[in-house]
C-alpha positions as CSV (number, residue, x, y, z in Angstrom):
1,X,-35.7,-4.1,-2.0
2,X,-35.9,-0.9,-1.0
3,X,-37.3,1.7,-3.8
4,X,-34.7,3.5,-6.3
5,X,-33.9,7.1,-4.6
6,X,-35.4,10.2,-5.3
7,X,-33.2,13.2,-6.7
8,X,-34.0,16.8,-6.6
9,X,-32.2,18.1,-9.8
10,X,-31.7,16.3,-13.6
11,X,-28.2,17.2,-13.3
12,X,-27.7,15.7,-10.2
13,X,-29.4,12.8,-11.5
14,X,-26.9,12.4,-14.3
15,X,-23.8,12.5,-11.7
16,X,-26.0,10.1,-10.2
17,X,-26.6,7.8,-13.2
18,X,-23.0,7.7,-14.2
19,X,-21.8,6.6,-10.8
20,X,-23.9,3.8,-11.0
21,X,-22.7,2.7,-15.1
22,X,-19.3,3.2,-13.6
23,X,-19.5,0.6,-10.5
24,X,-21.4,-1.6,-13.2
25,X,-18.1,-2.6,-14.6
26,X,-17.0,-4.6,-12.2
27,X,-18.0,-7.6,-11.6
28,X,-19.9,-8.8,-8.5
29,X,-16.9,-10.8,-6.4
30,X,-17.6,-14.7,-5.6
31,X,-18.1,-13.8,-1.7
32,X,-20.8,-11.8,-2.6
33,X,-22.9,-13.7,-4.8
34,X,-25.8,-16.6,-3.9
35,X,-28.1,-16.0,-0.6
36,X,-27.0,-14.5,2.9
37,X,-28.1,-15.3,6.7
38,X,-29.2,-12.3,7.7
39,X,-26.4,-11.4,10.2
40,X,-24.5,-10.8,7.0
41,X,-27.1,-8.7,5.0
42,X,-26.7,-6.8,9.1
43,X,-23.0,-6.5,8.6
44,X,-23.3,-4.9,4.8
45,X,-25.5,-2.1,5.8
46,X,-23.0,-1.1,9.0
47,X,-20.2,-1.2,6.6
48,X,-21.9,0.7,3.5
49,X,-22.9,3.3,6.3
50,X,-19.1,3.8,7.0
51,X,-18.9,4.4,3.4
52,X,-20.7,8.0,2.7
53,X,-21.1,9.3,6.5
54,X,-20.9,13.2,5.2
55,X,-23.6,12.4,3.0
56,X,-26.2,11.0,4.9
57,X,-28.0,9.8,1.9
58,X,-32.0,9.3,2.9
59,X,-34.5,6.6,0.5
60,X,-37.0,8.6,1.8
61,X,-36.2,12.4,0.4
62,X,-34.8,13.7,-2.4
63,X,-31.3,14.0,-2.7
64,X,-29.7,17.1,-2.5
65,X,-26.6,18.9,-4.3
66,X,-24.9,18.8,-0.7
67,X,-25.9,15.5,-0.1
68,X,-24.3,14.3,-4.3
69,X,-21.7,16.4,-3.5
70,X,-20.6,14.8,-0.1
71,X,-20.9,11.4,-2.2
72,X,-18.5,12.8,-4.6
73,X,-16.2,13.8,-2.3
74,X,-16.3,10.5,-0.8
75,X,-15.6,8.6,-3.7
76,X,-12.6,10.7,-4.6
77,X,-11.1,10.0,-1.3
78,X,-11.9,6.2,-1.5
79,X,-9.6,6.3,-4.5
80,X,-7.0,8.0,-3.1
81,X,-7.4,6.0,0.1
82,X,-7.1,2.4,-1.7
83,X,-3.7,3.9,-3.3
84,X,-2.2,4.4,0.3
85,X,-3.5,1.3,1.6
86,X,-1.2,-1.0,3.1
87,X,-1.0,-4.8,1.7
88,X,-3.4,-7.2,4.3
89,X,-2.1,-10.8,4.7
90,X,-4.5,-13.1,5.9
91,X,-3.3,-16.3,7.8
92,X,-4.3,-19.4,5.8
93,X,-6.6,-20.8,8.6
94,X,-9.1,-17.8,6.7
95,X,-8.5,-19.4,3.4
96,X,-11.1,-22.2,3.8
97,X,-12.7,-22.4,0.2
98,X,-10.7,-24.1,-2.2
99,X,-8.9,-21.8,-4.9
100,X,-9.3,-23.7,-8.3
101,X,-8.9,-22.8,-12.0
102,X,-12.6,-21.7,-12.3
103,X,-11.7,-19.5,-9.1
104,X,-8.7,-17.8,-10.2
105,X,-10.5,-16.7,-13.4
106,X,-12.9,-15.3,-11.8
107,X,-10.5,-13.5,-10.0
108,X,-8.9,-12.3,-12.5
109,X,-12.4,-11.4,-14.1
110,X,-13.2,-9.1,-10.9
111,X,-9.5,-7.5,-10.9
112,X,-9.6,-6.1,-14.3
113,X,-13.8,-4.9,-14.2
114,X,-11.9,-3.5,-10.5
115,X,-9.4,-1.4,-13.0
116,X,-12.1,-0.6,-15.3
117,X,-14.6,0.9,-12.8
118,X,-11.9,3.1,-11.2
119,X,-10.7,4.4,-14.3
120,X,-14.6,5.3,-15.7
121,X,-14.9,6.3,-11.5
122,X,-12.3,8.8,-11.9
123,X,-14.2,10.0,-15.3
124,X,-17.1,10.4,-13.9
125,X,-16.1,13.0,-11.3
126,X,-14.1,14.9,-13.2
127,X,-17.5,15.4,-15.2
128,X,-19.4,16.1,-11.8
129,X,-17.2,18.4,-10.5
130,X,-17.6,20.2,-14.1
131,X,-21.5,20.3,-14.3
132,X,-21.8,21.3,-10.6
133,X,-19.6,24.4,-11.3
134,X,-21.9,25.3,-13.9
135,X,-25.2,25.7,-11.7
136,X,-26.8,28.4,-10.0
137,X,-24.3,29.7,-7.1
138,X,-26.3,28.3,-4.5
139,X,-26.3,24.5,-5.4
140,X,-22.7,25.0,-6.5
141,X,-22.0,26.1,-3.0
142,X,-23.7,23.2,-1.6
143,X,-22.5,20.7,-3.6
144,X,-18.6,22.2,-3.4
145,X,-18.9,22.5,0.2
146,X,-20.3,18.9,1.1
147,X,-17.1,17.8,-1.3
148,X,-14.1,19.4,0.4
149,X,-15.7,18.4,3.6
150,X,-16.3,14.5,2.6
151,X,-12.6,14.5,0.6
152,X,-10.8,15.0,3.5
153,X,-12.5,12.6,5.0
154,X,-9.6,10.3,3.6
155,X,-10.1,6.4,4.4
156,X,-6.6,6.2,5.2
157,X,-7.0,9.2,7.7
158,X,-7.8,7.6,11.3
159,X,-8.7,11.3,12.9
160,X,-11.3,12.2,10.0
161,X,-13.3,9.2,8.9
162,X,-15.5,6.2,9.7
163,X,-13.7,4.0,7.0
164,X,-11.2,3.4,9.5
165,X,-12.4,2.7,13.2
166,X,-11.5,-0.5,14.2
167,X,-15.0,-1.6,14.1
168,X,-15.1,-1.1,10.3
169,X,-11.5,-3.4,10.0
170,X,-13.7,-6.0,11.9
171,X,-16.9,-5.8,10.1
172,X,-14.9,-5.6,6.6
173,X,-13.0,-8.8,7.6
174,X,-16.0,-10.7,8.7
175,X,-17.9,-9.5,5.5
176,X,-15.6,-10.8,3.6
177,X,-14.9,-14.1,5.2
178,X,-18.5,-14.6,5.6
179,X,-18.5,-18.4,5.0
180,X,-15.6,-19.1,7.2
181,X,-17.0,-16.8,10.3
182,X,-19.8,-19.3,9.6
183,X,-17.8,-22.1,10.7
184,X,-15.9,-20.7,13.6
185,X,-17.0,-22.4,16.4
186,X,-17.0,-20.0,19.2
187,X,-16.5,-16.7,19.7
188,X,-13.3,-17.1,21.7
189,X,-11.8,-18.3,18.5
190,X,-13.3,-15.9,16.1
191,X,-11.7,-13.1,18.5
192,X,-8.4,-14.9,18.5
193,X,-8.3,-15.1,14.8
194,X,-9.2,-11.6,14.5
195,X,-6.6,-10.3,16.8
196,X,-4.3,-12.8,14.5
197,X,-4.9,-10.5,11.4
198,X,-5.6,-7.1,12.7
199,X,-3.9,-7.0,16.4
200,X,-4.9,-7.6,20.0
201,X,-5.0,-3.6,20.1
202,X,-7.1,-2.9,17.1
203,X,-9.6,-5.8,17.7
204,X,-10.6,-4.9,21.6
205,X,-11.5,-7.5,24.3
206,X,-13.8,-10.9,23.7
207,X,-16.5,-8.7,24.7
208,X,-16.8,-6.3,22.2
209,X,-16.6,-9.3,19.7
210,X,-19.7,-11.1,21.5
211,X,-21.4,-7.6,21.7
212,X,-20.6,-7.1,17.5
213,X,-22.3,-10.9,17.3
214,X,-25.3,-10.2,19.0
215,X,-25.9,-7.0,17.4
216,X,-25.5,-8.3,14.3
217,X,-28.1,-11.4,14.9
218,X,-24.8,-14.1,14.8
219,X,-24.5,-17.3,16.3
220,X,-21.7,-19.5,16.3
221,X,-21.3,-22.9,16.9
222,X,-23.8,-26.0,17.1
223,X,-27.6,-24.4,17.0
224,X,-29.2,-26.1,20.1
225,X,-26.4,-25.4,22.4
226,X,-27.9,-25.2,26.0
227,X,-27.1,-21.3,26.9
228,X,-25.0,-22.8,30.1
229,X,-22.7,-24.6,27.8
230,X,-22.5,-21.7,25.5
231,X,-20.9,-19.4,28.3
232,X,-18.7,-21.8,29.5
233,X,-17.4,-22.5,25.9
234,X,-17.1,-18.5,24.9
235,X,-15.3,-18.1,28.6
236,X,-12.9,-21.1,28.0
């Protein structure tokens, strides 16, 4: 674990602070809980890099009113981004743990600590966007500044954000379908079954798949494989 950031001002702190009791309300989804291979602890720091890029948040300085601000902004725009966001259907070959009562409930747990983070989430920047406007002109500037910049960074904006390259689509796929990537057995069908939910056109060439595996430390299929038969089975 990596130690708990260091932030230049109390009142930045405080925005801070509250974002953190906000995003404590929901509950921590079933695909996220237990141990990962490492490939997937990989995979989370690409994505939650996608999530502030404006910010450029740093463990090891202290955070700034431009770089709280940027967060802010980001936030905000998340919000307004998950309103615009289209429906994703998933074919049911993804679906390969077993829904059950327990499941659902938990399901249902998650949805409504979902509803209840985003509410307190909106609360919360209504309150930072009134205590930066009460500091000295300077940090207001900086913090106001990195905000408009980072809110128009929309995630639904293809132009003006990270959010949405295609790699992100792919990485927040396979993050979340972690266990069944796991039990793909090649990479010829995990690019199929991408380009199944997210199109040939968004998803790229095999290539790029087997170049987003081996950056990310992922092997699929049998371990032991002679390297030979590997090729011949990703080529096939």
């Amino acid at each position: 674990m990596s130690k708990e950031p260091e932030i230049a001002s109390e009142w930045l702190r405080e925005i801070v602070s509250d974002f953190e009791r906000a995003e404590s309300e929901m509950p921590e989804p079933e695909f996220l809980r237990g141990d990962y291979p490492e490939w997937v602890a990989k995979l989370a720091r690409e994505i939650i890099g996608t999530l502030f890029p404006s910010a450029k948040l740093s463990p090891n300085k202290p955070w700034t009113p431009g770089e709280v601000g940027a967060m802010t902004g980001h936030r905000l725009a998340q919000l307004r981004g998950i309103e615009d966001a289209p429906e994703l259907k998933l074919p049911k070959e993804w679906e390969s743990i077993e829904v059950d009562g327990e499941t659902e409930r938990q399901f249902e747990k998650w949805c409504k600590g979902f509803v209840s983070a985003w509410i307190e989430t909106e609360i919360v920047i209504g309150k930072a966007l009134t205590l930066a406007a009460q500091q000295p002109h300077h940090e207001a500037k900086a913090f106001f500044k990195a905000f408009t910049k980072a809110y128009l960074k929309k995630p639904v904006d293809l132009q003006m954000t990270n959010f949405h390259r295609p790699t992100t689509h792919i990485y927040l796929l396979m993050f979340t379908y972690w266990r069944t990537v796991e039990q793909i057995p090649s990479v010829v069908e995990l690019h199929r079954r991408l380009c199944r939910v997210l199109t040939p056109a968004l998803v790229g060439d095999q290539k790029r798949i087997e170049k987003i595996c081996q950056r990310l430390g992922l092997r699929l299929g049998p371990r032991g494989r002679p390297s030979k038969k590997r090729k011949t089975d990703i080529a096939a």
